[in-house]
C-alpha positions as CSV (number, residue, x, y, z in Angstrom):
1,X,153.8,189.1,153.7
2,X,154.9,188.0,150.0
3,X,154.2,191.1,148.9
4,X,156.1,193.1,151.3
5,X,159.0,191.1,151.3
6,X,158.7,191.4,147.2
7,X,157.7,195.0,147.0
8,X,161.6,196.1,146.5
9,X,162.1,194.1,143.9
10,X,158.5,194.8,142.3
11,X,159.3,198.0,142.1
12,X,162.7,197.7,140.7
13,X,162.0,195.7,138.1
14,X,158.7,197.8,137.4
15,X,160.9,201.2,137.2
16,X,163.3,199.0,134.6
17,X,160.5,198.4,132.4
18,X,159.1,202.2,132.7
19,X,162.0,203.5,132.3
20,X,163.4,201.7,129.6
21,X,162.2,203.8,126.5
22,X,160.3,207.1,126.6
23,X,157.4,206.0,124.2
24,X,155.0,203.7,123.3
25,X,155.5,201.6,120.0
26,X,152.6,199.5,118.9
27,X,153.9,198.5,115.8
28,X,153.4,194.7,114.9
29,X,157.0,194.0,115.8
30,X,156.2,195.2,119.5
31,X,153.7,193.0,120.1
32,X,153.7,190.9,123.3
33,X,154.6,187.2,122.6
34,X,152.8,186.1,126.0
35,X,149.3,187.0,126.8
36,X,148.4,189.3,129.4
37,X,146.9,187.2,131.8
38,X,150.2,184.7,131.3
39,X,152.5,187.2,131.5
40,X,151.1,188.4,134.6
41,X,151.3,185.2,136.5
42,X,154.4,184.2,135.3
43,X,155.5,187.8,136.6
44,X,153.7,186.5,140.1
45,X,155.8,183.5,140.5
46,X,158.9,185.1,139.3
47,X,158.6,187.7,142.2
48,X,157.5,185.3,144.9
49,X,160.7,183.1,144.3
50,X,163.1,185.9,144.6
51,X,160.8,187.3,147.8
52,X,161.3,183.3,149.3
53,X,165.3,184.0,149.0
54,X,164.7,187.8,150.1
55,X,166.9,186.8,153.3
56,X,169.5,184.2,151.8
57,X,172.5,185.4,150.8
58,X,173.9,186.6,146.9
59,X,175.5,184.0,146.4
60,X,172.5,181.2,147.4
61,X,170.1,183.1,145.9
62,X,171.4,183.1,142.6
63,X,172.5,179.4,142.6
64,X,168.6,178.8,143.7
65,X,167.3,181.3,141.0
66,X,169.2,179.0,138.1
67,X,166.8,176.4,139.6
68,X,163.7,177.8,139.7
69,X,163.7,180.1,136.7
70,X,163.8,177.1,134.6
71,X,161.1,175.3,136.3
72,X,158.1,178.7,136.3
73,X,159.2,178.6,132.9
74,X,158.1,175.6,132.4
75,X,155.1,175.5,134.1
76,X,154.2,177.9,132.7
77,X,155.0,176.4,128.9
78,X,157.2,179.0,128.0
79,X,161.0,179.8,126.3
80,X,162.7,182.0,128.0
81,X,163.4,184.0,124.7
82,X,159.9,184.3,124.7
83,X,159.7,185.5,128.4
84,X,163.1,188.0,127.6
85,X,161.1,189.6,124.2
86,X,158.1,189.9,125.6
87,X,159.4,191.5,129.0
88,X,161.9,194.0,126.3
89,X,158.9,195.1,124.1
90,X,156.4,195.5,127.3
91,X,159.1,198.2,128.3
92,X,158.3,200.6,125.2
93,X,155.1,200.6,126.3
94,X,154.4,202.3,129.4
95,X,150.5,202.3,129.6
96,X,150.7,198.4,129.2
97,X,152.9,198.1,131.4
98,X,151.4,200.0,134.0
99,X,148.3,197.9,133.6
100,X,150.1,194.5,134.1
101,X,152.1,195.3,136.5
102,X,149.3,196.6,138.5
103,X,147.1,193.2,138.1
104,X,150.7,191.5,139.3
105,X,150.3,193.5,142.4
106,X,147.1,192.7,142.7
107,X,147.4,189.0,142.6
108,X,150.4,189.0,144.5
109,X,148.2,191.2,147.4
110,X,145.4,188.3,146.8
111,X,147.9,185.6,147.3
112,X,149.0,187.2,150.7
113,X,145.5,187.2,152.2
């Protein structure tokens, strides 16, 4: 059910990051600050708050984001210049990308059984 209600907005945010440059850069400077398996669940919980608020209105939901942003951010342990860089550099590279964002769907289908 998460994932259905989420699967807009997973796919949104997934095109944003493929589309966002037209090739991959694995130069030092585009490495990932988060590690894979972190990113992906931080990616989890990001997309099962906005799916929770998929029926509120703008207005609510963005009032209840600025609350909960905050607090996966830190349970997770993480800045969110951290989160921002390493979501910017995972866009110029499309096969990474791809493979994260498949084990987020994944996960999020696993959460949903």
């Amino acid at each position: 059910m998460i994932l259905q209600k989420n699967k807009k907005y997973f796919s949104l945010l997934f095109a944003l990051f493929c589309l966002a440059t037209a090739c991959q850069d694995n130069s030092p400077t585009q490495q990932l600050l988060l590690e894979e398996d972190k990113l992906v669940d931080v990616i989890c919980d990001l997309q099962i708050a906005e799916a929770m608020l998929d029926t509120e209105a703008m207005e609510v939901r963005d009032s209840i984001m600025k609350i909960y942003y905050p607090q996966i951010l830190e349970k997770h342990h993480i800045q969110k210049a951290d989160l921002d860089t390493t979501l910017t550099r995972l866009g110029r590279q499309p096969a990474l990308s791809s493979r994260i964002f498949e084990k987020v769907q994944k996960k999020l289908k696993d959460l949903s059984k």
